[in-house]
GUVO-641076 format. One record per residue: residue number from 0; residue in one letter; x, y, z of N, C-alpha, C, O, CB in turn. Coordinates in pm, whole numbers. Atoms other than C-alpha are relative to their C-alpha. Glycine has a CB too. Example, Ala and Ser with C-alpha at 12.3 -4.5 7.8 and 13.67 -1.06 7.14 Angstrom:
2
+-------+------+--------+---------+--------+---------+----------+--------+--------+---------+--------+--------+---------+--------+---------+----------+--------+
| kelum | tigu | n_east | n_north |   n_up | ca_east | ca_north |  ca_up | c_east | c_north |   c_up | o_east | o_north |   o_up | cb_east | cb_north |  cb_up |
+-------+------+--------+---------+--------+---------+----------+--------+--------+---------+--------+--------+---------+--------+---------+----------+--------+
|     0 |    A |     89 |    -119 |      0 |    1230 |     -450 |    780 |     90 |     120 |      0 |    194 |     118 |     66 |     -99 |        3 |    125 |
|     1 |    S |    -82 |    -119 |     -6 |    1367 |     -106 |    714 |    -77 |     109 |     73 |    -26 |     220 |     90 |      41 |       46 |   -142 |
+-------+------+--------+---------+--------+---------+----------+--------+--------+---------+--------+--------+---------+--------+---------+----------+--------+
//
This chain:
84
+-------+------+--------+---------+--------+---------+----------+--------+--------+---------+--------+--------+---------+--------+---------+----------+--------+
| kelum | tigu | n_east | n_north |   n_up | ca_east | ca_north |  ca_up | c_east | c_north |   c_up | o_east | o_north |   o_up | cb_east | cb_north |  cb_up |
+-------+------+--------+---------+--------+---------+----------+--------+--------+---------+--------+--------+---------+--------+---------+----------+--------+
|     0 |    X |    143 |      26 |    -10 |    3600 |     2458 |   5087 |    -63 |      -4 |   -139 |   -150 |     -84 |   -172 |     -67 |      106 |     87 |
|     1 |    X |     55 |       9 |    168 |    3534 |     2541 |   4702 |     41 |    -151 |    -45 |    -31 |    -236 |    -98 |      91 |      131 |   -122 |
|     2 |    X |    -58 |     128 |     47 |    3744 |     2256 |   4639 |    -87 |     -94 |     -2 |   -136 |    -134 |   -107 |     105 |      -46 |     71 |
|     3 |    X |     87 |      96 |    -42 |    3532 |     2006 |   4822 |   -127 |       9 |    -69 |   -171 |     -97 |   -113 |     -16 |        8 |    137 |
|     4 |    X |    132 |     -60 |     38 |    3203 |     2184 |   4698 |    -33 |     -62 |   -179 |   -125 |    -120 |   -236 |      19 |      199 |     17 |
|     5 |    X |    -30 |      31 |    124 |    3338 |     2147 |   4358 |     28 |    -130 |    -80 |     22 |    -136 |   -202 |      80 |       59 |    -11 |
|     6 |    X |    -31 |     104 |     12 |    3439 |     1770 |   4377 |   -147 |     -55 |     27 |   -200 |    -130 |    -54 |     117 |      -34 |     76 |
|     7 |    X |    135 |      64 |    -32 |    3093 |     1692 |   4557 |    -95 |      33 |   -142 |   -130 |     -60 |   -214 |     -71 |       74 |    155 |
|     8 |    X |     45 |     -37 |    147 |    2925 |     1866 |   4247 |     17 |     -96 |   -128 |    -62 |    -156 |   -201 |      75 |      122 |    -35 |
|     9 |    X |    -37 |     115 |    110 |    3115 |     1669 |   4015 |    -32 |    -179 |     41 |    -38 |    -283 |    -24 |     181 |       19 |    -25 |
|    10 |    X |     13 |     146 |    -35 |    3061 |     1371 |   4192 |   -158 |     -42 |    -40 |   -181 |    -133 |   -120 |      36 |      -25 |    172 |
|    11 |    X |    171 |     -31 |     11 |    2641 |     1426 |   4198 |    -13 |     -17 |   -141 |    -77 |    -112 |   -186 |     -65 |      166 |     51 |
|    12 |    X |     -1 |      32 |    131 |    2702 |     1487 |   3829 |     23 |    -151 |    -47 |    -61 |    -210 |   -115 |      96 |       79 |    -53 |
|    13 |    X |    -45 |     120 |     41 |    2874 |     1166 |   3778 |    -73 |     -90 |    -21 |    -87 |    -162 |   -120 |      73 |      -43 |     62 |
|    14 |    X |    104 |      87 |    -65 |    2621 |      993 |   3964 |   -121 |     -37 |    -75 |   -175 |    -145 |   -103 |     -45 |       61 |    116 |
|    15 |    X |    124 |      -7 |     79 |    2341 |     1133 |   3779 |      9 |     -77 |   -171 |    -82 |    -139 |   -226 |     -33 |      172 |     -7 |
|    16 |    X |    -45 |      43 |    152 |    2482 |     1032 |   3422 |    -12 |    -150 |     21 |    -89 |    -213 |    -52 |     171 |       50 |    -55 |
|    17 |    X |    -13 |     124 |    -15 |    2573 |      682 |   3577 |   -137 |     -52 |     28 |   -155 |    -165 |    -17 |      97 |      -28 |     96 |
|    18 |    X |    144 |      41 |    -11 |    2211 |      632 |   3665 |    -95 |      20 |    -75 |   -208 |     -17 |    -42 |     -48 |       35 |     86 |
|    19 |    X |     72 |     -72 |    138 |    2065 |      777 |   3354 |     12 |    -115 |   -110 |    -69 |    -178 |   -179 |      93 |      158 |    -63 |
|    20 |    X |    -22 |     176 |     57 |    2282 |      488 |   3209 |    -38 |    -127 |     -5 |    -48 |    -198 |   -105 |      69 |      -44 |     25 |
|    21 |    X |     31 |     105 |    -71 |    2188 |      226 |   3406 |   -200 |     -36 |    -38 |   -264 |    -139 |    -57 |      52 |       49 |    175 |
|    22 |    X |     97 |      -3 |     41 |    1853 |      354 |   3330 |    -60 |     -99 |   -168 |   -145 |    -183 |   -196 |       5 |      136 |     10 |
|    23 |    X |     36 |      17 |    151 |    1871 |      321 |   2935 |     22 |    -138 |    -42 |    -43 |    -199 |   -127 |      85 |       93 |    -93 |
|    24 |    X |    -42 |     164 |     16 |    2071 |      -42 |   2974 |   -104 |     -49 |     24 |   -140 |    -130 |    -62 |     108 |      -70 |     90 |
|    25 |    X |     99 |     141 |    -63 |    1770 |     -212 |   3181 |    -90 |      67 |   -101 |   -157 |     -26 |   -144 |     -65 |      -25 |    203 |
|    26 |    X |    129 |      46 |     94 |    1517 |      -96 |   2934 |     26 |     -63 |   -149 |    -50 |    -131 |   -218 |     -92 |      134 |    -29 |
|    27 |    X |    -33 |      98 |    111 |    1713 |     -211 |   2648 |     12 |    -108 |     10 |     -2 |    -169 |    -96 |      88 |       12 |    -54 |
|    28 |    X |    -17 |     104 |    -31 |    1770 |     -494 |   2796 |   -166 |     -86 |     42 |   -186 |    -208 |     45 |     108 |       22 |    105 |
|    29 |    X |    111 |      79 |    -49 |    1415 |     -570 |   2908 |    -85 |      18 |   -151 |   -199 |     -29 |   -151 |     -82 |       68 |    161 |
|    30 |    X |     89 |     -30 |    126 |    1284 |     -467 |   2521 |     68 |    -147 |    -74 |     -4 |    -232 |   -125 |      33 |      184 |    -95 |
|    31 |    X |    -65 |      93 |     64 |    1577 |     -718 |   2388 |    -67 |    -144 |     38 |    -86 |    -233 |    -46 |     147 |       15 |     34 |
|    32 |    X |     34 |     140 |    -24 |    1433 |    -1017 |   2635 |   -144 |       3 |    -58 |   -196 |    -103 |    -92 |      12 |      -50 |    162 |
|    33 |    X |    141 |      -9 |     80 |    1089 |     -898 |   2486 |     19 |     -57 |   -100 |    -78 |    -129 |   -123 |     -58 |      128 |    -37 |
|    34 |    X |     10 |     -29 |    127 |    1218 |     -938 |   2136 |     41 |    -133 |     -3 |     21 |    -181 |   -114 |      72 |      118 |    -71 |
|    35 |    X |   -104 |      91 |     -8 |    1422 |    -1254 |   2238 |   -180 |    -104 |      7 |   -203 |    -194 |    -74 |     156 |       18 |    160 |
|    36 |    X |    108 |      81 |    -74 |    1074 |    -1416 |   2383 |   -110 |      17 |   -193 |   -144 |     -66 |   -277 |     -85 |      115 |    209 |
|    37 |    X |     91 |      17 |    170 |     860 |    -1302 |   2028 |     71 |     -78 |   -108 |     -6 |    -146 |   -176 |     -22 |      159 |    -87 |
|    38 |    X |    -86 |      78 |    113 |    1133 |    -1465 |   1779 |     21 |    -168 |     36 |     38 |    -254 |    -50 |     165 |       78 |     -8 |
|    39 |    X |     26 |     101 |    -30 |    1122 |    -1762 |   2012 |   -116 |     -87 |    -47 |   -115 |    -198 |   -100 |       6 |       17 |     97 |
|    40 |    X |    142 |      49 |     29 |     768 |    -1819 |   1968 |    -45 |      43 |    -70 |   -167 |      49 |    -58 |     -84 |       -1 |     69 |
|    41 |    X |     51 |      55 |    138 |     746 |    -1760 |   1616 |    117 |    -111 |    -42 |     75 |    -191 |   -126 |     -15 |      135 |   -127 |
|    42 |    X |    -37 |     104 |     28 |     992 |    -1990 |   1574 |    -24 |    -139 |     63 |     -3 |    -240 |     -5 |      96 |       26 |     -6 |
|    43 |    X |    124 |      66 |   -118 |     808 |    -2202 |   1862 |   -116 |     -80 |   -172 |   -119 |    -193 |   -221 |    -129 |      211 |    146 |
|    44 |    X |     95 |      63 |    109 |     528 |    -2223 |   1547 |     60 |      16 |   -121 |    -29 |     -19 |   -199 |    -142 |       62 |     -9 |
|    45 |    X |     -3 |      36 |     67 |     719 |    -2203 |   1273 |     56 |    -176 |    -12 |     18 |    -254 |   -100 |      37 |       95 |    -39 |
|    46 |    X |    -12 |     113 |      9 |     878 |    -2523 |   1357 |   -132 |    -131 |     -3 |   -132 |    -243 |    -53 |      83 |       -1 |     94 |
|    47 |    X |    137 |      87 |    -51 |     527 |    -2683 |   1464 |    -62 |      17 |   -164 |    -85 |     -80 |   -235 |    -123 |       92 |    163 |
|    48 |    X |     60 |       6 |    160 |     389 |    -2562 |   1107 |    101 |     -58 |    -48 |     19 |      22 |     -3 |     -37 |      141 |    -89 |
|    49 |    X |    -85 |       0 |     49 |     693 |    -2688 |    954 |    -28 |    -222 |     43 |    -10 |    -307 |    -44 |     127 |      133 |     60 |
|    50 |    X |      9 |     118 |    -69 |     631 |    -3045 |   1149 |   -128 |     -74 |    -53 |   -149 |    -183 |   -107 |      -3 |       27 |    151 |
|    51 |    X |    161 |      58 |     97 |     279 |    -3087 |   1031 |     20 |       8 |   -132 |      8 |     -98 |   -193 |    -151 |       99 |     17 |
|    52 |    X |    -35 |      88 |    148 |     365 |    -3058 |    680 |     68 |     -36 |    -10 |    103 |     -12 |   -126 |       9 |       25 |   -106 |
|    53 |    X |    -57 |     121 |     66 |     580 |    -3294 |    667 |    -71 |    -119 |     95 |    -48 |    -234 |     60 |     183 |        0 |      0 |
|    54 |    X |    109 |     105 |      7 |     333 |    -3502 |    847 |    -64 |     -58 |    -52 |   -103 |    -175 |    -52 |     -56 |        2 |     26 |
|    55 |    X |    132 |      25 |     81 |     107 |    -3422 |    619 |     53 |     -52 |   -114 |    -18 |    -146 |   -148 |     -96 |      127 |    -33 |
|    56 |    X |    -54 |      10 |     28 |     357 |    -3461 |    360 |     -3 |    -190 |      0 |    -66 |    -258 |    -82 |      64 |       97 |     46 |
|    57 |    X |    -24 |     154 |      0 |     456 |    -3856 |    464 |   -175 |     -37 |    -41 |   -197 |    -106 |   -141 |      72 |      -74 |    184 |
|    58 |    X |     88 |      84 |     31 |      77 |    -3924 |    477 |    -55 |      -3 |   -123 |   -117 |    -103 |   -158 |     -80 |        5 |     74 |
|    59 |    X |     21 |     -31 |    168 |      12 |    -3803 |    115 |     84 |    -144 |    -50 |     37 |    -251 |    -91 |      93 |      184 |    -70 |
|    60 |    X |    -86 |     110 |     57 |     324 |    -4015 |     28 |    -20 |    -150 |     46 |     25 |    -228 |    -38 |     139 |       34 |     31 |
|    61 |    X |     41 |     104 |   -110 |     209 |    -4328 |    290 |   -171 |     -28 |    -85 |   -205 |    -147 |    -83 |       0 |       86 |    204 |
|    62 |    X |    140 |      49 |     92 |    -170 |    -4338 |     65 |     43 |     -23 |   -110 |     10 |    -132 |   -158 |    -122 |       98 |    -24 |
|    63 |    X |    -46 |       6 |    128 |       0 |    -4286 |   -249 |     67 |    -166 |    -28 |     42 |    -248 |   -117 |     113 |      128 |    -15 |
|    64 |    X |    -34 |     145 |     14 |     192 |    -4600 |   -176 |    -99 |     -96 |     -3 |    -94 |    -188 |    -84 |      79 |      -39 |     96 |
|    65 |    X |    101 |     102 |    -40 |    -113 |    -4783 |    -44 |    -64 |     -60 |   -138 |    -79 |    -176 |   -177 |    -120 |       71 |    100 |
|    66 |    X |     78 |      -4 |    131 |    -286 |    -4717 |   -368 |     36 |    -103 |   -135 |    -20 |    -183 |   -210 |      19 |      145 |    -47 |
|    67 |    X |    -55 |      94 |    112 |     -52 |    -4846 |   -587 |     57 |    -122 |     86 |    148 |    -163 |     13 |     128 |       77 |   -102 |
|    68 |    X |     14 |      82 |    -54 |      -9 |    -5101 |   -376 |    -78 |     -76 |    -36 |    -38 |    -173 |   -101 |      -8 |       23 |     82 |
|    69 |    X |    106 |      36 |     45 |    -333 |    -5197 |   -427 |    -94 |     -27 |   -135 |   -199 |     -90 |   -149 |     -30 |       53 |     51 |
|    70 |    X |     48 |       8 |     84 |    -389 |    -5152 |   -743 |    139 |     -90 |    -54 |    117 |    -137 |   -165 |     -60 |      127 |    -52 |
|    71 |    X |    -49 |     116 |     71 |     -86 |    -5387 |   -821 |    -41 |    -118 |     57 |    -71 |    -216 |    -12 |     137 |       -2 |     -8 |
|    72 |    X |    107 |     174 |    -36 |    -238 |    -5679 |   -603 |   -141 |      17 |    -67 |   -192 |     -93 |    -90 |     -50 |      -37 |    211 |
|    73 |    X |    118 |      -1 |     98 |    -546 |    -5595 |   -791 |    -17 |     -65 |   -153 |   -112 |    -134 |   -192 |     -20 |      131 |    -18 |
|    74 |    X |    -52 |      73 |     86 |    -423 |    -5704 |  -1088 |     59 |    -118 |    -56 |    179 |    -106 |    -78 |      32 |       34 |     -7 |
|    75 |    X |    -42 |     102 |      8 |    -376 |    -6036 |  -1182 |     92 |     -49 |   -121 |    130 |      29 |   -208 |     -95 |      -57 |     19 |
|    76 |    X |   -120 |     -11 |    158 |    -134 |    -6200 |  -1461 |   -113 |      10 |    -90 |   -109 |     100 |   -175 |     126 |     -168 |    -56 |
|    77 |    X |     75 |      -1 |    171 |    -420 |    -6264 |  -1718 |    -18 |     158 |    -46 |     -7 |     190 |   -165 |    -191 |      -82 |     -3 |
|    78 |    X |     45 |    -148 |     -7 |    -509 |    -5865 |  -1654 |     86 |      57 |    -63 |     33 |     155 |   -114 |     -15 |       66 |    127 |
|    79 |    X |    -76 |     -50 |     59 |    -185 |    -5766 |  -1819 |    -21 |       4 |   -201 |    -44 |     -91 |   -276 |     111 |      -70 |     67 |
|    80 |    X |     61 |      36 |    180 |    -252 |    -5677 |  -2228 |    123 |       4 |    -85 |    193 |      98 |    -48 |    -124 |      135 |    -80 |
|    81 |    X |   -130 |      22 |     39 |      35 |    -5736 |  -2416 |    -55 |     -15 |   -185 |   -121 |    -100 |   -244 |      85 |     -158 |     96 |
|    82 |    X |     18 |     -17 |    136 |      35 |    -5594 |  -2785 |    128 |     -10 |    -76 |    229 |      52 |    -43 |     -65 |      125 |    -25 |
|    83 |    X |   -100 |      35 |     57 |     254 |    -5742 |  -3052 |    -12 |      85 |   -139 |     75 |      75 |   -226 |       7 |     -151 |     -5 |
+-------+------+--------+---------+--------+---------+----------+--------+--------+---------+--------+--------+---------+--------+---------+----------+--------+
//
């Protein structure tokens, strides 16, 4: 009868540890999908900031062309000064 008493005991113990466990896994696990979900969505906006300047980026470079663009059709041959 001790025997049994003594196995049920240990078993209750077991139990309790294994659920203590089980405990500490799901909140690590629910802090990790927390942490998983914030690193997402800064990387979510760093890519989006990262996207706009080089938007902004081409259109700098996209006027810059225009310009001189423009200022070489602006220019005609006589307009050139040519020092000897």
């Amino acid at each position: 009868m001790t025997s049994q008493r003594d196995r049920i005991g240990s078993l209750e113990s077991r139990m309790e540890e294994l659920e203590a466990t089980i405990r500490g896994l799901t909140e690590e696990l629910v802090d990790a999908n927390q942490r998983i979900r914030e690193l997402e969505q800064a990387q979510e906006t760093a890519d989006a900031d990262a996207k706009s300047d080089s938007a902004q980026d081409e259109e700098a470079k996209s006027d810059e062309s225009k310009d001189d663009t423009e200022e070489e059709e602006s220019s005609g041959p006589g307009d050139d000064i040519i020092v000897a």
